[in-house]
VOFINU-183894 format. One record per residue (C-alpha): z, x, y. Coordinates in steps of 0.2 Angstrom, whole numbers, plus 5000, padded with zeros to 4 digits. Layout:
ZXY ...
! end
This chain:
504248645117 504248745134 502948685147 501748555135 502348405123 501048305116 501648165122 501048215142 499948145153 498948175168 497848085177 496848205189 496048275169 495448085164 493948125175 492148145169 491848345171 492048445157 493348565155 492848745156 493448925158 493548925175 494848775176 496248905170 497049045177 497549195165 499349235165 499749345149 499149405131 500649355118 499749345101 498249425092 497449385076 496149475065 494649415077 495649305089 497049315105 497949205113 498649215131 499849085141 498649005154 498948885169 497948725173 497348745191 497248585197 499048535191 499948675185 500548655169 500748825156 499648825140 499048935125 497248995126 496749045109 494949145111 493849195096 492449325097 491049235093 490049385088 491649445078 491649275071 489649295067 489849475061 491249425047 490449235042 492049155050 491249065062 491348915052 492748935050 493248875069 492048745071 493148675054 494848715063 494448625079 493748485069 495148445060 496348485077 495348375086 496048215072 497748275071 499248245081 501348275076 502748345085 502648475074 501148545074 500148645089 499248515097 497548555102 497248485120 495448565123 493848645115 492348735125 491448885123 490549015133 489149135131 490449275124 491949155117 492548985108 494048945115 495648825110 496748765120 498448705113 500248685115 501248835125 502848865114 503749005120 504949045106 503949155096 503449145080 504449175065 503949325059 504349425076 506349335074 506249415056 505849585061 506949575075 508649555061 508749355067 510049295052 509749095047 511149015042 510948885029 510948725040 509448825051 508348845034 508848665031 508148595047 506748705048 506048655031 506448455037 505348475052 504148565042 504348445030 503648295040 502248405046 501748405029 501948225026 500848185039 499648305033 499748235018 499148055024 497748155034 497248235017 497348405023 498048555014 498548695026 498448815014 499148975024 501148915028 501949095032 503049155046 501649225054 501149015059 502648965062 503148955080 504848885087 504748775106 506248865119 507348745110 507248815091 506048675084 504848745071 502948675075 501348735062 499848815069 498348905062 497348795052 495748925049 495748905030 496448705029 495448585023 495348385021 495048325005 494148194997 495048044992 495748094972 494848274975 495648434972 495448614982 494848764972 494548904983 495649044980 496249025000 497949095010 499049235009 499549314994 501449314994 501549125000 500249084988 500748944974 500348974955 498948834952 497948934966 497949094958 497848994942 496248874946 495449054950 495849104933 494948974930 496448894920 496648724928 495448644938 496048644956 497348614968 498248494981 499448464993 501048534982 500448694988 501048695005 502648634998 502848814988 502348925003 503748805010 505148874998 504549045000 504849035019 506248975018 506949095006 506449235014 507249155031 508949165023 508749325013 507549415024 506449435010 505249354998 505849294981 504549394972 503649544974 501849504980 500649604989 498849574995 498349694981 499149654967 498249604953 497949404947 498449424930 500049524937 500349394952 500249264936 501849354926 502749394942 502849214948 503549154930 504949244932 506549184938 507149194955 508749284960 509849194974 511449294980 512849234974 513749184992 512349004992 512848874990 512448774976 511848644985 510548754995 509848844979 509548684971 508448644988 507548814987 507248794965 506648614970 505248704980 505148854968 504748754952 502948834947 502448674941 501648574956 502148404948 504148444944 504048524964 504748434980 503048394989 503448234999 504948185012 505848065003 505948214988 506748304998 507948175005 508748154990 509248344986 511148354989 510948455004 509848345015 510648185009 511448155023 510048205036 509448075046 507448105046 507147985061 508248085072 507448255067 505648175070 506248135087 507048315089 508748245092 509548365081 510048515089 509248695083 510748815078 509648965082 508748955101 507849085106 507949195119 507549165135 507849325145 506049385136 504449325130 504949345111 503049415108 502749595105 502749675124 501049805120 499749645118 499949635137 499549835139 498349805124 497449695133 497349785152 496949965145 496149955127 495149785127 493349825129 492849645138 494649585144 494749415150 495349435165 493549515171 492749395161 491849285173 491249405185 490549495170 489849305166 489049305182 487949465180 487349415165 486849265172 485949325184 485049445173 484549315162 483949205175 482649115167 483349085152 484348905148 486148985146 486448825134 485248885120 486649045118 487848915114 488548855095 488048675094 489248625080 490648665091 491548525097 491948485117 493648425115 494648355130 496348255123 496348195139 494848085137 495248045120 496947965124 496147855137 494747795128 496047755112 497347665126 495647565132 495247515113 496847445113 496747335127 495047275120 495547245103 497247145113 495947035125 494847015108 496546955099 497146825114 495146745115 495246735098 496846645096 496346525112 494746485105 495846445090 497046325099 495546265110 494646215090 496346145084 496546025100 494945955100 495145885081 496745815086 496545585089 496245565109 498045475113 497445405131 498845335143 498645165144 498445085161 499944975168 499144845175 498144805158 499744835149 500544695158 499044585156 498944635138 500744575136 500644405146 499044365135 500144425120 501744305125 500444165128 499544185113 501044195103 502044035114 500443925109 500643985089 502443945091 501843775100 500543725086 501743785072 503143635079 501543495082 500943525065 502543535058 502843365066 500943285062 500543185046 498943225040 498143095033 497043105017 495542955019 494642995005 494542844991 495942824975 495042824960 496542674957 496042584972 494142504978 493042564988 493342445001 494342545015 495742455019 496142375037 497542465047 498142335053 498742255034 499742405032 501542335034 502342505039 501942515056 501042695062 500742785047 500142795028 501242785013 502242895004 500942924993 499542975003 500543115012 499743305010 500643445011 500143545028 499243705024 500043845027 
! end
């Protein structure tokens, strides 16, 4: 992706001072849009190329647009893929509202069209899998981009295809559909011209999918599979789109079948998620994890030699441009000091979001380690609460053990002792016979010598 990947990081821009105009130096113009430019820029502090995208905002006010970027830098400011234009930074100034994304020097795709690039099947097909996951991820963001065309799609300095521009996207509420007539006419899908028809109720994310096909139809052909103009008619647009597509003869099979999958008018018989588009013959065999990565190698690579932008936006910009940016802070600086007394804050849009990704990646990666340190207390605290309901098991003392066991063995000697005496003693039972008087007999008449008679014996009780 030339100088920037989202994935960077620096440390001398995690500081507390916003970022501003001044923290960039302007090196080139390379794009223009109906009220907006975009020039490559260089970080002062650390060098690293960017993509300034600046917006009038009295052009903005003049046409109603303006919320159109506070929208845009909104949903930017929430979204992050490798194939996307990553915002990095938001700020404004008296005069502009600026954007600061992702440099990718390969041009978009409509300036490799005009220039006669021929796409090879396999190019269409990996384009239209790393656009695929754009979408998909989109999708789980519920926005609709509404506005795919070659115009926003822009390839890094190795051939990867990244999404940009989302002026007229929108997030959606959870179940909701879309119903503004919204994009480009020739990348426009039938239910959007139908819901302004007023013949179905709305619109979703299979939208994006269509404007999808018709990209990558007109990649390999060089032009669109129907004949659509800004100006043509609704009711025509509706006929048009009904008809069948022609597809030259010399595709393959396998890649028509992709392109009618994309092409079907009705939203719910058309590919609109990743694994749809896995199982078509022709990406079957695509390993998606490795073109998320971007470890599947670009046929087409764009020059290098060149910028691949039109050369006159440069000129356009030094001669024609009225307020150019590269004079804009000492023209800044008068005005300023014209407007002394006045709070220069009070010209500003308040709805417009400061953005620094910067800051937002370090206060995510500083959740994290809270939400971790909460995770650990938590699960001490539970082992802690575990181990305290466990029985006390106290390691006896030796000395008492012994004593404990020489009492034992005594104790259990003497019963051993008793059980012989008693097993050897007569108990002898004095109380009266019935058969006999109550006189108690001498001892010394008995005639057995020591003892009683047989009779008078009682079992020992046991």
């Amino acid at each position: 992706m030339g100088a920037n990947t989202s994935s960077r990081s620096d440390a001398s821009l995690l500081g507390n001072d916003e970022v501003n105009f001044d923290h960039f130096q302007i090196l080139r113009a390379i794009g223009k849009g109906s009220f907006g430019k975009v020039c490559i820029v260089q970080k002062r502090d650390n060098g690293i190329l960017y993509a300034m995208k600046y917006v009038s905002r009295s052009a903005c006010e003049l046409r109603g647009a303006l919320g159109g970027v506070i929208k845009e830098v909104e949903l930017l400011s929430s979204l992050e893929h490798p194939f996307l234009v990553n915002l990095w930074f938001s700020f404004q100034d008296e005069e502009d509202l600026f954007m600061v994304c992702d440099l990718l020097t390969g041009g978009d795709l409509r300036y490799h069209l005009q220039n006669r690039v021929e796409f090879s099947e396999q190019s269409v097909a990996l384009l239209v899998c790393e656009l695929g996951s754009a979408l998909e991820y989109l999708q789980t963001q519920r926005v609709v981009h509404r506005d795919i065309k070659p115009d926003n799609i822009l390839l890094d300095d190795a051939g990867h295809a990244h999404l940009t521009d989302f002026n007229i996207a929108t997030r959606l509420q959870k179940d909701a559909l879309a119903c503004s007539m919204s994009g480009t006419k020739p990348y426009m899908a039938p239910e959007v011209f139908l819901c302004a028809l007023d013949e179905v109720a709305g619109y979703s994310y299979p939208v994006d999918w269509w404007s999808l096909g018709v990209v990558a139809y007109e990649m390999r052909a060089n032009t669109r599979p129907f004949v659509v103009h800004s100006n043509t008619p609704l009711a025509e647009i509706k006929n048009i789109l009904n008809t069948p597509v022609h597809y030259p003869r010399y595709w393959t099979s396998n890649f028509v079948d992709l392109l009618q999958k994309l092409l079907s008018p009705y939203p719910g018989a058309r590919i609109s998620t990743q694994q749809e588009l896995h199982q078509t013959p022709l990406l079957r065999n695509i390993d998606f994890q490795q073109v998320l990565d971007k470890k599947t190698k670009p046929i087409f690579k764009p020059p290098e030699d060149h910028l691949n932008c039109d050369p006159c936006l440069e000129l356009e910009e030094m001669i024609v441009e009225t307020r150019p940016l590269h004079k804009k802070k000492k023209r800044l600086a008068k005005q300023r000091s014209a407007q002394r007394d006045s709070d220069p804050e009070t010209a500003l849009v308040k709805e417009f979001i400061v953005y620094n990704r910067y800051k937002e990646l370090k206060r995510k990666a500083m959740e994290q380690k809270e939400n971790d340190w909460q995770r650990e207390l938590e699960f001490a605290m539970a082992n802690s609460i575990v181990n305290s309901l466990a029985p006390i098991q106290e390691k006896p003392n030796p000395s008492i053990v012994q004593a404990a066991d020489g009492a034992a063995s005594s104790s259990t000697g003497a019963k051993g002792a008793a059980c012989k005496d008693s097993e050897s003693i007569e108990f002898i039972d004095r109380t009266p016979s019935p058969q006999t008087t109550t006189t108690v007999p001498d001892p010394a008449l008995n005639p057995q010598k020591g003892g009683c008679t047989t009779s008078d014996k009682a079992t020992s009780p046991q």
